[in-house]
Each structure stands twice: as structure tokens, then as C-alpha cells.
N, C-alpha and C positions, 0 to 999 in steps of 0.2 A: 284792393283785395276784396273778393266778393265774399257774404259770410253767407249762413243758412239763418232765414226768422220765420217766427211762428205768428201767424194771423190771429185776430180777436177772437175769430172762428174756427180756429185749430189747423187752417191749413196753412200746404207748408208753401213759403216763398224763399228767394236768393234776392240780394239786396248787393248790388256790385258799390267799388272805390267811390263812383260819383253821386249817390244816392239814389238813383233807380230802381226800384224795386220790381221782381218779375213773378209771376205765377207761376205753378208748376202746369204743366200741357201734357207730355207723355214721357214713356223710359224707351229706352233698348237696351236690355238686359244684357242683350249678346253683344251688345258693342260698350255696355258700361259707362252709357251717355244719358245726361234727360236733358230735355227740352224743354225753355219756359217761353211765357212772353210776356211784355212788357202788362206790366199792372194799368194802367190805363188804353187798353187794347181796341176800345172806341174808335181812339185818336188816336193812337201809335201802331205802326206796323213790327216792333222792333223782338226779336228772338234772340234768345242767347240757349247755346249749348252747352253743358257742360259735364264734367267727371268729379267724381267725389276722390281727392286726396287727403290723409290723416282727418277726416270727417269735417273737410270744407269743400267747398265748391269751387272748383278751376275753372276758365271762361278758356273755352277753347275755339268758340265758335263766337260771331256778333256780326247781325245783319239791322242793316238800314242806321237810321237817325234818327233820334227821341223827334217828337212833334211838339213841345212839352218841356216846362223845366224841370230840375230835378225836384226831390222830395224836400221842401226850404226845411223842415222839422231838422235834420240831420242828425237822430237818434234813431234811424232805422229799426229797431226793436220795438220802440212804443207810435211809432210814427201814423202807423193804420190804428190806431187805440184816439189817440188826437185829434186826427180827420174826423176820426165817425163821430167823435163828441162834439166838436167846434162845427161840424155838418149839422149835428141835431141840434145845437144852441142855434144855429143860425135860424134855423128853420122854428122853431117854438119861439124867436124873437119877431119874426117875420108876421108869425098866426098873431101874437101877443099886439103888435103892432096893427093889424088888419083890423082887431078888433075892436081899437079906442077911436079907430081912423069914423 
């Protein structure tokens, strides 16, 4: 079941059953569809469609194959909160490290 979460940065993403997480891309208003793509869009080709019913997200559309495994965090909610901190620990350990070397 895919739900709607909110980025560290306010934007909005959809986070399906498997832990995937996707961006928003664009709407059609007249067709009451939006379009995301996969969050690591680098490396992944992957698109999802979708409609909002009772204020979740319905997957009515799903192109290609992750390139990628899922999100391991599997708290989709705080999951981009995680990354960007254990991304910036990694890297101020990295400087911290260069430094003594």
C-alpha cells in the first residue's frame, strides 16, 4: 500500500508497499492523475502513476525495474531525515579522518 510523506525539505513524495520512495514530477488535473519518479533517478528509470483516493495514493500505473535496493531504513516517514544525517556523519568522519592521517 503506497502512502503520501513529507521530505526534510517540505516536498511531497509517495513511498509504495516495498520501500521505494518516489518524487513528485507533474499532475493532470483533467485526468486526476500525478506522476512521480523514482528517488534515486540517477540510477533508476522507474515511474509510478498515480490517483489520490480517501487522501492516499493508488499505484495505477508502474514502469521498468528498481536498479537499486529498497529503502533498508523501512520507516519511510523519517527515512530521508536518516540518510542526510548518516550521509553527513559519514562525510565530517571522512574530513576528521583525512585530517589526523
Amino acid at each position: 500500500m503506497a502512502k503520501f510523506i513529507v521530505s526534510t525539505k517540505s516536498k511531497r513524495k509517495v513511498a509504495d508497499g516495498n520501500n521505494y520512495i518516489y518524487d513528485f514530477h507533474s499532475s493532470s488535473p483533467n485526468l486526476g492523475k500525478e506522476y512521480w519518479r523514482c528517488e534515486k533517478r540517477r540510477l533508476c528509470s522507474v515511474r509510478i502513476h498515480t490517483v489520490t483516493e480517501n487522501n492516499e495514493p493508488k499505484i495505477i500505473h508502474f514502469s521498468n525495474e528498481h536498479l537499486h535496493p529498497a529503502d533498508v531504513w523501512g520507516d519511510q516517514s523519517n527515512s530521508c531525515t536518516r540518510y542526510k544525517k548518516l550521509t553527513e556523519r559519514l562525510k565530517r568522519l571522512a574530513v576528521e579522518y583525512d585530517s589526523t592521517t
